[in-house]
C-alpha positions as CSV (number, residue, x, y, z in Angstrom):
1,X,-14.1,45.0,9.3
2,X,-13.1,45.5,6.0
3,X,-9.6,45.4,6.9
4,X,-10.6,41.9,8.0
5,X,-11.8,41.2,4.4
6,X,-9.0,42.1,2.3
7,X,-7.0,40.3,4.7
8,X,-8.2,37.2,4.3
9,X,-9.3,37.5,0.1
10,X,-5.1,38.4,0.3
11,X,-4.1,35.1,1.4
12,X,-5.9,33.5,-1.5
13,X,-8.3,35.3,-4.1
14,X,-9.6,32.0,-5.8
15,X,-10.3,30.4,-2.1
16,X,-13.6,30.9,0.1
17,X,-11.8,30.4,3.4
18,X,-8.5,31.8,4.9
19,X,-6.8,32.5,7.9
20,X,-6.3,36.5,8.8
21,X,-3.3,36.1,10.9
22,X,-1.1,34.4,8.2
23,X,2.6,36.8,8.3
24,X,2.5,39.1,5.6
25,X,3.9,36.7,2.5
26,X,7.5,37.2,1.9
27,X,9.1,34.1,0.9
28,X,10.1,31.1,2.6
29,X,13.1,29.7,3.7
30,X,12.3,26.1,2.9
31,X,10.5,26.8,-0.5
32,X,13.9,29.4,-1.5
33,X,16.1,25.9,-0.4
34,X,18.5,25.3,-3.9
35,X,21.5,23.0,-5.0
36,X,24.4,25.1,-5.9
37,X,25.9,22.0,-7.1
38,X,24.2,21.9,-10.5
39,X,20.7,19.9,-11.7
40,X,19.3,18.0,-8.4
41,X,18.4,14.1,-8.9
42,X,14.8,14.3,-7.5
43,X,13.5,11.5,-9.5
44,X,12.4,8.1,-7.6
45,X,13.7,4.6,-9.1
46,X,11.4,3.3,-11.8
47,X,8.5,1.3,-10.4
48,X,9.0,-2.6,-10.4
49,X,6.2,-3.1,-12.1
50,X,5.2,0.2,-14.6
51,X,1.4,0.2,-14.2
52,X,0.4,3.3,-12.5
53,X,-2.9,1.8,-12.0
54,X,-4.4,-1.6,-12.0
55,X,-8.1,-2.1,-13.0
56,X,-8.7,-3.8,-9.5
57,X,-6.6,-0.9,-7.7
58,X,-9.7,1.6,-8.2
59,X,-12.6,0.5,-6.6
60,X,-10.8,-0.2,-3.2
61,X,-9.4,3.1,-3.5
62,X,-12.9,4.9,-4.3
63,X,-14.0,2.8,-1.7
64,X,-11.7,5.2,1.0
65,X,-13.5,8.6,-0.6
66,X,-16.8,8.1,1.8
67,X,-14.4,8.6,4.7
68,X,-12.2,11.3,3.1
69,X,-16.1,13.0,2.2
70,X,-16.5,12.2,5.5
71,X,-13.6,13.7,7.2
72,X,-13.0,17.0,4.9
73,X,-17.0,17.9,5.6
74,X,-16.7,17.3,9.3
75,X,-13.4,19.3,9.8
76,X,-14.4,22.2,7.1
77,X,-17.7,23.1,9.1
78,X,-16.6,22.5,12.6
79,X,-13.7,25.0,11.6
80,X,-15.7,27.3,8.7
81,X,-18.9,27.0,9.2
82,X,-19.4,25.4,5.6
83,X,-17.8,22.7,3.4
84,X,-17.2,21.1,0.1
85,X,-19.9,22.7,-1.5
86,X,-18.9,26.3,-0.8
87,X,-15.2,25.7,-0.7
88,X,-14.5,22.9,-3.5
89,X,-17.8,22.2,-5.0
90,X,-17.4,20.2,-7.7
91,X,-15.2,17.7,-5.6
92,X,-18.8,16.9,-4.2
93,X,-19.6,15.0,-7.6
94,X,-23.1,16.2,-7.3
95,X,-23.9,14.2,-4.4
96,X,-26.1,15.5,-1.5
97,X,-25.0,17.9,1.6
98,X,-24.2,16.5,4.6
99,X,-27.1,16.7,7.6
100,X,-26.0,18.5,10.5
101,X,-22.9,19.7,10.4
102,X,-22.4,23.4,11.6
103,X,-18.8,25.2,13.3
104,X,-18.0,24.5,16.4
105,X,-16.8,26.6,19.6
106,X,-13.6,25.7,19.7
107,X,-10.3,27.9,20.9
108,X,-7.4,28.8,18.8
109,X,-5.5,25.7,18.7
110,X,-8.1,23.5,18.5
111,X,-9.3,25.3,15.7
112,X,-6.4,25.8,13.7
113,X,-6.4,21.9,14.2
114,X,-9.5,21.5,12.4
115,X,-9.1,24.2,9.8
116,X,-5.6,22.6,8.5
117,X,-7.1,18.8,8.7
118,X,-9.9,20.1,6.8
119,X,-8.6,21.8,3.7
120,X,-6.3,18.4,4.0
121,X,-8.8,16.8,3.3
122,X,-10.0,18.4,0.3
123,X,-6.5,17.7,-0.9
124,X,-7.1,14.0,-0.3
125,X,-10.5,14.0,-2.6
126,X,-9.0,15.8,-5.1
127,X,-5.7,13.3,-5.4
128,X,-8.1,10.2,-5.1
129,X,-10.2,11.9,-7.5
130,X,-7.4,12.3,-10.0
131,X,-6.0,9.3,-9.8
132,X,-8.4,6.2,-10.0
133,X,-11.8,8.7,-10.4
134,X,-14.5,9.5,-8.1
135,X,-17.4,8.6,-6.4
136,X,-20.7,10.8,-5.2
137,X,-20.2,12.4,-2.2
138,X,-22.9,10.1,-0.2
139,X,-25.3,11.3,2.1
140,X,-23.5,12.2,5.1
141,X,-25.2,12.6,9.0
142,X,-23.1,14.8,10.9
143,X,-25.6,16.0,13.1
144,X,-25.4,15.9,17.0
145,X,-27.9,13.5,17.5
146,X,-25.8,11.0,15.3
147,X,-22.8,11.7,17.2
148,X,-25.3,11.6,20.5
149,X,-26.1,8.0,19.5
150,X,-22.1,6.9,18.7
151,X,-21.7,7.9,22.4
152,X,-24.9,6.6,23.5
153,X,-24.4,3.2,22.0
154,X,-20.6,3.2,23.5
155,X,-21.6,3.8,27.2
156,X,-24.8,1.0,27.2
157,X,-27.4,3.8,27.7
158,X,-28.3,7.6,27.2
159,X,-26.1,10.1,27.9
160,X,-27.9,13.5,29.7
161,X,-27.9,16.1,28.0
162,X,-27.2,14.7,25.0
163,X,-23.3,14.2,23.6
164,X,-22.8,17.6,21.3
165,X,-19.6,17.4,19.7
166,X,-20.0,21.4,18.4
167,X,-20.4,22.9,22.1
168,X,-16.7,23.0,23.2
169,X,-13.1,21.7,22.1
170,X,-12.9,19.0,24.4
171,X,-16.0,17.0,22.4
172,X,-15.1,17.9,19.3
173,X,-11.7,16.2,20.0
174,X,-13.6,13.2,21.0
175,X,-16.4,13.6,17.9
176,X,-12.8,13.6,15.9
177,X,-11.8,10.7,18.0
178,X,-14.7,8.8,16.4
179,X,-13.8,8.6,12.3
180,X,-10.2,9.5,11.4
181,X,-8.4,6.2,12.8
182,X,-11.3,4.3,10.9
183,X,-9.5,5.5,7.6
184,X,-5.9,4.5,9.2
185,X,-7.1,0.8,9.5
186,X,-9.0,1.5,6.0
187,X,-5.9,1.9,4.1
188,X,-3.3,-0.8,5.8
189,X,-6.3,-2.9,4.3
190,X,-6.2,-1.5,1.4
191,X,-2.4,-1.8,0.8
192,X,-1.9,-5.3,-0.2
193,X,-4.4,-5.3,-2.2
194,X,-3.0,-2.8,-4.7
195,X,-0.5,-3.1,-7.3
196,X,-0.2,0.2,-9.4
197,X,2.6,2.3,-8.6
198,X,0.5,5.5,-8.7
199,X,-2.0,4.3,-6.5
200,X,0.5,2.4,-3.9
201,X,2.3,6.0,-3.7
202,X,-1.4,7.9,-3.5
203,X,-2.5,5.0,-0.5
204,X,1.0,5.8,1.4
205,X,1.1,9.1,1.2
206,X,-2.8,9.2,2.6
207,X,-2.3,6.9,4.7
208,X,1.2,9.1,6.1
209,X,-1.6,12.0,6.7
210,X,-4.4,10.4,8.3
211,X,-1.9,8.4,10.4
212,X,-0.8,12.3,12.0
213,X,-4.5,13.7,12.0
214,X,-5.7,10.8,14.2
215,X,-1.9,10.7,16.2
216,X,-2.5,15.1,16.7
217,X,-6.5,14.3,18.1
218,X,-4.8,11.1,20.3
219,X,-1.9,13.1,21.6
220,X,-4.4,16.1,22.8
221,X,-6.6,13.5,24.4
222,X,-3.6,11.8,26.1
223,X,-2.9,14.8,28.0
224,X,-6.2,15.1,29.3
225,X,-6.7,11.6,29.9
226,X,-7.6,12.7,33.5
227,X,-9.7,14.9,32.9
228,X,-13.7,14.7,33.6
229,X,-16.0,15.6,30.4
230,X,-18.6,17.5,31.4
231,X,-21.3,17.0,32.3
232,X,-21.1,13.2,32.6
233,X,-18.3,13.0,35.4
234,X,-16.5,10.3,33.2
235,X,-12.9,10.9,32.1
236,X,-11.5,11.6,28.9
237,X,-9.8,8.0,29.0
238,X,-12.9,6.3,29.7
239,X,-14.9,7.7,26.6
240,X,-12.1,7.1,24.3
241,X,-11.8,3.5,25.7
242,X,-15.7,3.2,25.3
243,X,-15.8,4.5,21.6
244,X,-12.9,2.1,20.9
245,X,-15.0,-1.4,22.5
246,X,-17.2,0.2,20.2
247,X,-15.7,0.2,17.4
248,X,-14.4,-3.7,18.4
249,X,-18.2,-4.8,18.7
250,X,-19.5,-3.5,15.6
251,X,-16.3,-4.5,14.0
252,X,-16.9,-8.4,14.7
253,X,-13.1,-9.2,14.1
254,X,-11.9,-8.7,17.7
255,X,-9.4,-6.2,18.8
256,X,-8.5,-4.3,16.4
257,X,-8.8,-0.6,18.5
258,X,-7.6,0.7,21.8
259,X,-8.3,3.6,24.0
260,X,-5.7,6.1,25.8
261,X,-4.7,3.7,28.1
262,X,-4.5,-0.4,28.2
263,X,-3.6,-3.2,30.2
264,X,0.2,-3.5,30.6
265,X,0.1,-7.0,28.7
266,X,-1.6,-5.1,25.7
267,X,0.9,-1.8,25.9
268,X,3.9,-1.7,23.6
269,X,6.1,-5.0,24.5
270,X,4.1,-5.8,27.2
271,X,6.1,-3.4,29.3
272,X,3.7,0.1,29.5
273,X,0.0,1.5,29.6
274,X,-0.1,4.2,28.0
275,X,-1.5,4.2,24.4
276,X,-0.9,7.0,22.5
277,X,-1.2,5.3,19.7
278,X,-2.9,2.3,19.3
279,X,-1.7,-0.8,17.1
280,X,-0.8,-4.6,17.6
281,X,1.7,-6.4,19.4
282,X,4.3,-5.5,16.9
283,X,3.4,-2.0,17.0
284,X,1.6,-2.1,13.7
285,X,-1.7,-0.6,12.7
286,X,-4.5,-2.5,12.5
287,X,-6.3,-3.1,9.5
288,X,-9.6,-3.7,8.4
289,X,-11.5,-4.6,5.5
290,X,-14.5,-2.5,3.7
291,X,-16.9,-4.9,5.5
292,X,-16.0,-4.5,9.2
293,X,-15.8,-0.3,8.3
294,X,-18.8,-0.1,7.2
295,X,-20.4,-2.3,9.7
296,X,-18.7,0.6,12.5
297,X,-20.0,3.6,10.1
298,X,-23.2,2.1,9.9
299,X,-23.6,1.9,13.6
300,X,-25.2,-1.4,13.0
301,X,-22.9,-4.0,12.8
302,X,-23.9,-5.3,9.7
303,X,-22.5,-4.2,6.2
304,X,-25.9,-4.7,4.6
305,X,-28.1,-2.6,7.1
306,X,-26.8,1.5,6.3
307,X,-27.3,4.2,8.7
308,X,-25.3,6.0,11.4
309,X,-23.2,8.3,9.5
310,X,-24.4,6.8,6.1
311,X,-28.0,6.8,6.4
312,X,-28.4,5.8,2.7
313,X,-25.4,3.8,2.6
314,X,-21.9,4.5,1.8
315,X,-20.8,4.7,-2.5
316,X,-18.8,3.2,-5.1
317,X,-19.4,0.1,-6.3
318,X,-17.9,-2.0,-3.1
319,X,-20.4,-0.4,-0.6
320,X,-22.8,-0.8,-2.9
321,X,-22.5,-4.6,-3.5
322,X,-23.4,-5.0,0.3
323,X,-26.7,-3.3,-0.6
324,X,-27.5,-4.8,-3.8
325,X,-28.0,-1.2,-5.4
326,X,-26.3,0.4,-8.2
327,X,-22.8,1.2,-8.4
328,X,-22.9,5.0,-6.9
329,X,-25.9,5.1,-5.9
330,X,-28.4,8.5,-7.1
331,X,-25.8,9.5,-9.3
332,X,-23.5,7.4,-11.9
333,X,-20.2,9.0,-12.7
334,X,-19.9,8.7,-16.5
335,X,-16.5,7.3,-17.0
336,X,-15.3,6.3,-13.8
């Protein structure tokens, strides 16, 4: 055991979490990389336009940190057994813990899975964070009931026993199936709407990462697409095809989401059914406005009515609008 310890303090003194079967550190091949050809040119072309960011870049961009909140809290219990607030507290903004979240039971890879996505995460807070300032952390339900109801309200009915996402790998995959392509559509929204060079790089380079999370949980899904989820006798395919009608009815925009698998009119060029990843005609993501996310997170259809995973609503000062409340919420940022 106290091997075990000073194993994982080792990997990183300053950092609550770590991972005890990390090589002993030597260093790396790709970080050792040099030019033996004198000073490197590393440096990107100036921007077009040099405004790093825009007064009307920001709250778009804040807009994106319920779901990163979201995300990082999700992943960092499911794979720790705690989050933000023991890991990266002051990222939190001194907004509430989540409700229900705990670790799941989940084997190796699965958990490895959810341990990098969720220190990713963190990453992602921090750099929004930095860059256009932050919101409160809202008040988050990740409980199993919630997820229960997602599931419920997919399938028409009540599923028996109740959807769990923390009992086994399989339904965590599909909890993670729920939230993560929500921020994909999230930022091609956001994208055009943005101007600042800063934040056009800090949206691209989020939206490169949530793009692979949700492609990583889509892929592992794909390959048991076949498979029946216990207890319920209904495959893999079908539940990611209901949470994705879902997602399209609460939405109010049409189609803007796909399951595993499609009709071949709807497949990539008209010419397959499988869909690994799902996007338009074109083979582009779909976007969607803060409106028709927050009508899906809400569970309710309707940007003005919070619950679901935002039982007090989401923050920042577009969420908020939809509510008539104050810009954050409980707790105004000074300065931001």
């Amino acid at each position: 055991m106290l091997l075990l310890v000073l194993q994982l303090c080792s990997c990183n003194e300053a950092w609550p979490v770590g991972d005890a079967t990390c090589p002993a550190e030597q260093p790396s091949v790709v970080a050792t990389v040099s030019s033996d050809h004198g000073e490197p040119s590393c440096q990107p072309p100036p921007p077009h336009i040099p405004v790093a960011v825009f007064p009307y870049d920001v709250d778009p961009v804040q807009f994106a940190m319920n779901l990163e909140y979201t995300e990082a809290e999700f992943f960092l219990h499911a794979a720790f057994g705690k989050g933000l607030d023991q890991i990266a507290p002051k990222l939190a903004l001194g907004g509430p813990p989540p409700i229900g979240a705990k670790k799941a039971n989940l084997d190796e890879v699965t958990w490895r899975i959810a341990a990098e996505f969720g220190l990713q995460e963190v990453g992602h807070v921090r750099s929004i964070q930095r860059t256009v300032g932050g919101i409160p952390r809202p008040l988050i339900d990740l409980s199993a009931h919630n997820f229960a109801r997602v599931m419920d309200q997919a399938f028409g009915s009540k599923l028996n026993p109740p959807f769990d996402p923390y009992i086994n790998s399989l339904n965590f995959l599909l909890a993670s199936y729920v939230i993560p392509y929500l921020g994909i559509n999230g930022y091609v929204g956001t994208n055009p709407i943005i101007d600042g060079y800063k934040t056009k790089m800090l949206v691209a380079g989020l939206l490169g990462v949530e793009a692979g999370q949700d492609a990583v949980f889509r892929a592992l899904l794909f390959e048991r697409r076949g498979e029946a989820v216990a207890p319920y006798n209904v495959t893999v395919a079908e539940f990611t095809d209901r949470v994705s009608a879902l997602r399209n009815r609460l939405g109010r925009c049409g189609v803007k989401d796909e399951g595993l698998t499609v009709p071949r009119e709807l497949g990539a060029e008209g010419a397959i059914c499988t869909n690994v990843l799902s996007a338009d005609m074109d083979s582009l993501s779909y976007a969607r406005t803060p409106a028709e996310l927050l009508k899906i997170l809400y569970l309710s259809g309707d940007e003005h009515v919070p619950g679901g995973f935002y039982p007090e609503g989401a923050n920042g000062r577009i969420a908020r609008s939809f509510l008539g409340k104050p810009r954050h919420g409980a707790d105004e940022v000074p300065g931001n």
